[in-house]
N, C-alpha and C positions, 0 to 999 in steps of 0.2 A: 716657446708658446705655452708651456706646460705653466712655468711660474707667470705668462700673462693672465694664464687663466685664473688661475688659482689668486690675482692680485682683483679679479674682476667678483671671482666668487667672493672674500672681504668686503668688496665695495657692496655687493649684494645684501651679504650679512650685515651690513651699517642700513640698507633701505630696508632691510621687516626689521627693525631693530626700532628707525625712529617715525616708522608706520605706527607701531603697537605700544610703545614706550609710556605714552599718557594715561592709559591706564591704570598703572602703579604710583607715579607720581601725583596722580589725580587731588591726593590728601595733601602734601606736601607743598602742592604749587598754590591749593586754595588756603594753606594755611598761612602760606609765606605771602604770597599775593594777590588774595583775596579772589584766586581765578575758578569764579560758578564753573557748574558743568556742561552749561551752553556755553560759554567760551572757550572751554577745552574742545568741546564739541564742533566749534567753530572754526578756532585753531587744529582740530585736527583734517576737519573738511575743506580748507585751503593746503592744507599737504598733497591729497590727492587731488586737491582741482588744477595745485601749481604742476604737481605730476603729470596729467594730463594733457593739461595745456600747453607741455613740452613735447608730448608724443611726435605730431606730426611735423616738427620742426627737426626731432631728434631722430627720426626715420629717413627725412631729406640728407641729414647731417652722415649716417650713418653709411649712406647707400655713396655720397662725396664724395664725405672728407674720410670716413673710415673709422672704426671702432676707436681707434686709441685716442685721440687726439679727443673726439665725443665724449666719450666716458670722462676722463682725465679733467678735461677743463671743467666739467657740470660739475664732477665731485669736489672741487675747489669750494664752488660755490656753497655746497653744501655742509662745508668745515666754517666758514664763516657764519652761514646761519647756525651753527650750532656755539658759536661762539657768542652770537647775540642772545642765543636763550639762555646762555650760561651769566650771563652778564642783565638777564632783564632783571629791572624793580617794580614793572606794572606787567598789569596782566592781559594788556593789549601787545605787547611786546611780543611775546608767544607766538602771537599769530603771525606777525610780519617776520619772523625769525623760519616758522613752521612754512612757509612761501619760499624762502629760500633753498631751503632743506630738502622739501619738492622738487624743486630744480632741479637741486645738483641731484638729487639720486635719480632723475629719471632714465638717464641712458644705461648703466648700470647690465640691470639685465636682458633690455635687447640688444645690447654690443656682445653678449653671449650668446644668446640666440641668432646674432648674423654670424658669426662666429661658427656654430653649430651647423646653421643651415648650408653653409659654404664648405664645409671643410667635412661636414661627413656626410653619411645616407640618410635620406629622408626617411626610412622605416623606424631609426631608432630616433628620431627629433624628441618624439615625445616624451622616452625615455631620458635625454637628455637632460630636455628642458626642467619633469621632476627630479632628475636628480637637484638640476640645477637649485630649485627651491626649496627641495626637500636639504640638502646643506646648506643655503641660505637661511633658511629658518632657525638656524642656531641662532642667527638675531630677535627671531622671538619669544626662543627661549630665554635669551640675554635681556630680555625686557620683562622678567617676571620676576622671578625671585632673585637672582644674580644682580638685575637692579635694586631690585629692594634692599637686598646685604650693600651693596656700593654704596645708597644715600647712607645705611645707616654709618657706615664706616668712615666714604669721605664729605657728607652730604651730596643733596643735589647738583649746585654750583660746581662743585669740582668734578661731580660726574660727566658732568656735560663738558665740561672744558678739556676732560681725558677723549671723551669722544671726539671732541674737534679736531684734537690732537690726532688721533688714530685716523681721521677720515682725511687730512691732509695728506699723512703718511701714504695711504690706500691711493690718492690720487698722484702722486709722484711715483706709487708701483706700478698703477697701469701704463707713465706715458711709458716708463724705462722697458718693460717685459711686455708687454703686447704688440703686435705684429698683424698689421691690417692684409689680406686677403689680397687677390690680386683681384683688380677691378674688372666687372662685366660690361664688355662693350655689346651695344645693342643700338638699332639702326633711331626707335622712337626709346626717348629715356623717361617716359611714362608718369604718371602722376597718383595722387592718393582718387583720386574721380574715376580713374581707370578701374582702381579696386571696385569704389563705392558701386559701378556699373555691373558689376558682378553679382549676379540674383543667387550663388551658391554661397556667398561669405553672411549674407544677409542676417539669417536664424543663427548663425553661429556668434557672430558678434548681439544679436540680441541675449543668447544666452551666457556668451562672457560680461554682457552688462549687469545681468540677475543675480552669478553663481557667486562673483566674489566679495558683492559686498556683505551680505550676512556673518559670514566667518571673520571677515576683516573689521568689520564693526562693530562686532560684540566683543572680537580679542583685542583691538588697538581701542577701544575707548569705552565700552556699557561695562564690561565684564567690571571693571575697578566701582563704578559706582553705586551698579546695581547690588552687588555683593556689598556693598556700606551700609547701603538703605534698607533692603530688606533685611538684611541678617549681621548688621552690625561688624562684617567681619574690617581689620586692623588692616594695614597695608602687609603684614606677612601674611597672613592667610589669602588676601588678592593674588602674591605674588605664586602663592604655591598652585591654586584654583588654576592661573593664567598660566602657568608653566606646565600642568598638564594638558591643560587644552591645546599650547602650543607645540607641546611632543605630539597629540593625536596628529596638529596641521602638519609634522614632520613624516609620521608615519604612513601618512596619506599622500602627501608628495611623491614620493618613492613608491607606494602600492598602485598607483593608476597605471603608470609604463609594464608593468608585469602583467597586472589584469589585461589591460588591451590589449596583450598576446595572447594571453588564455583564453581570452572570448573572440578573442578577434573583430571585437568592433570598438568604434571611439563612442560613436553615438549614444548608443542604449548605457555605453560604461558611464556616461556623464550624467546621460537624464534618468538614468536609477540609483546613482547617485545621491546627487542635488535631489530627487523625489524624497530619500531618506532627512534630509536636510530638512526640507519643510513640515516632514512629522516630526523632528526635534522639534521645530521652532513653535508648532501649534500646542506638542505636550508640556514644553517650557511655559507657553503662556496659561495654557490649563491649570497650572499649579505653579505658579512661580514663587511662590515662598515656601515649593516643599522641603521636610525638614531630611535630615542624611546628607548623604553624598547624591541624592538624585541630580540634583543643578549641578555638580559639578561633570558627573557622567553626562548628560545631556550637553554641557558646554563642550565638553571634548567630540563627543558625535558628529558635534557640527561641525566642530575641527576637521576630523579625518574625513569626513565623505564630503565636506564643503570643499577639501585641497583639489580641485580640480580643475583649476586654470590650468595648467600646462598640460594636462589632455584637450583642454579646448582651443586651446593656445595650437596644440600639435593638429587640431584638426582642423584650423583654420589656414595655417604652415601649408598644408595638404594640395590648398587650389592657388597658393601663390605663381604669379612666374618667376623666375630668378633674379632678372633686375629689377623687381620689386621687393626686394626679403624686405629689409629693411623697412621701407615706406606700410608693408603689411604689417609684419609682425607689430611694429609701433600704434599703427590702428585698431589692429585688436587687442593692443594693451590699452590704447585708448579708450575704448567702449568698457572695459574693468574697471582701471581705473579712476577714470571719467565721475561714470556713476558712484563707484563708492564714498568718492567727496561728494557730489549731490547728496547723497542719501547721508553721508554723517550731517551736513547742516542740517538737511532735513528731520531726522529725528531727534536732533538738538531741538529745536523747534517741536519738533511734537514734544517731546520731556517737558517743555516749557508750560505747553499750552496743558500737559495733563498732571500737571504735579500740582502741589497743596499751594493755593494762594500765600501770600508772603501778608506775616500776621493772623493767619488762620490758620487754629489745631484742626486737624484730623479731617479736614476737607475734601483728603483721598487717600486712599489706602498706598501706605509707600509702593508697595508694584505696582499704581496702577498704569504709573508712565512704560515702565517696562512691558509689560503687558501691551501694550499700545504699541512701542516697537517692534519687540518679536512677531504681532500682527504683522505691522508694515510689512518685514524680510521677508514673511510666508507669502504675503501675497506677492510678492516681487518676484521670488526665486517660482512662485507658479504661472506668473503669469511669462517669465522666458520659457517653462520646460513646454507652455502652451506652444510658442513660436518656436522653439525647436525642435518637434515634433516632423518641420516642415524645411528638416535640414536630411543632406544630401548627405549617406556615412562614407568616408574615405579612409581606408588605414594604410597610403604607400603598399 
């Protein structure tokens, strides 16, 4: 089971890898094909919608037919999409490729977390699940500068078709080395309504819908463009920017399981948190073209105290019943995930509506789309800490 896991950890690091990835190729896809930053924007908001969209299919699946077989076939899917992006000439191509690639990586990391919740104690889930992420994240890191050296080395195209490569590989490791649980029999086999019936999962999946899109959408898509517009930086300096931000999302991973033993609560660990988060987001908007290293420290801020999905993740783990791991866990990756594609078209759309008319100089000041975003996240990520407030603390 040891190398299942560790074939599932891979497939994980292939999902933040082609979550975040557009960001750096941002320059290179609009140069090669002609793809704006609402279309990236676009294509990236169908990654997480197709994510989503998989959840509750992939929780049924999970709780059935069992992690390996789950995991293994979706990440198939997911080597071909990365085969059609490797292979697009238009820049609508992208997005039906970026659909696929959703798919496949959705089972990914709740076939670890059923994994988790089955096979050890629920005290340490939490711990788990950041580890989980917090070594998955090397895919993030893998999409900043590491990327950037790859285009310049073997280009785009071939990068992508290395990945598709590696992501077939990762799905022929799971079916071989993973080893499904033995199945829970139970008299009613229960549904995702059962959950939804539950007044204690409520505030908690409101603020898995808040917490992780800000971090997710400033690292997997604003950070590359924002850093073009306002500060002229090249795609190496995006790459180094993005690469510390997603060390902070690393070291934040890993620091929530520790702290929730220190403090011994989930709750307040999450909503003091994410509170920090939203004074990033309001001081970032305050000065978004400040000059130094402030943007870049502020970007990482929101990295480390924004890595809080798998505390919220474990707090919601907290009121499952057992022949629901699976059906759960998946719904509250749902409400994350979910929203985070909502909100990247969405702020695709706002960029659009707040950026300099096409054919007019100086109509708006290059941050003022940013500026307008970083609003949005602020008010988003306050208005869950509002509804979480009205969440029940559980720590096993």
């Amino acid at each position: 089971m040891k190398l299942g896991l560790a074939a599932l950890i891979v497939g994980y690091v292939l999902s933040q890898f082609y979550r975040a990835f557009l960001a750096v190729l941002s320059p290179v896809l609009t140069a090669d094909l002609g793809a704006t930053p609402e279309i990236l924007a676009t294509a990236s908001g169908y990654w997480f919608l197709a994510f989503a969209a998989m959840q509750l299919p992939v929780g049924a699946a999970l709780d059935r037919i069992g992690p390996r077989f789950t995991a293994s076939g979706l990440l198939a899917v997911a080597a071909i999409g990365a085969s059609i992006f490797a292979s697009a000439t238009q820049p609508e191509v992208i997005k039906y490729a970026m659909i696929l690639i959703g798919i496949g990586c959705a089972p990914v990391l709740m076939a670890a977390y059923v994994l988790f919740a089955r096979l050890y104690s629920p005290a340490v889930f939490g711990t788990l699940a950041g580890v989980m992420i917090g070594v998955g994240s090397l895919g993030n890191i893998a999409a900043s500068l590491p990327l950037s050296a790859a285009v310049d080395l073997i280009g785009w195209r071939g990068t992508m078709w290395a990945l598709a490569g590696l992501t077939a590989l990762t799905a022929c490791a799971i079916v071989l080395f993973v080893r499904d649980p033995a199945r829970i029999a139970h008299a009613h086999r229960g549904s995702v309504l059962d959950l939804l019936r539950m007044p204690a999962l409520w505030p908690i999946l409101i603020m898995m819908a808040a917490c992780y899109a800000p971090a997710a959408g400033l690292r997997g898509l604003w950070a590359g463009p924002y850093l073009t517009d306002v500060f002229g930086a090249d795609r190496a300096e995006i790459g180094r920017v993005t690469l510390v931000m997603g060390l902070a999302m690393v070291v934040g991973n890993f620091a929530y399981g520790p702290m929730e033993r220190l403090l011994g609560t989930r709750k307040w660990l999450v909503f003091g948190g994410n509170a920090v988060v939203v004074v990033c987001l309001l001081a970032m908007a305050y000065r978004p073209a400040a000059e130094g290293a402030m943007p870049m420290i502020l970007l990482a801020a929101i990295g480390l105290f924004g890595a809080s999905f798998p505390m919220v993740m474990a707090h919601g783990r907290a009121f499952l019943p057992p022949h629901l791991t699976g059906r759960g866990v998946t719904l509250i990756n749902l409400f994350g995930i979910g929203t985070t594609g909502v909100m990247q078209y969405a702020t695709g759309r706002l960029h659009a509506a707040l950026s300099p008319a096409e054919g007019v100089i100086n109509s708006a000041a290059p941050a003022t789309p940013y500026v307008g975003i970083l609003l949005f996240y602020a008010g988003l990520t306050m208005l869950g800490l509002v509804v979480y407030l009205w969440s029940k603390d559980r720590t096993d």
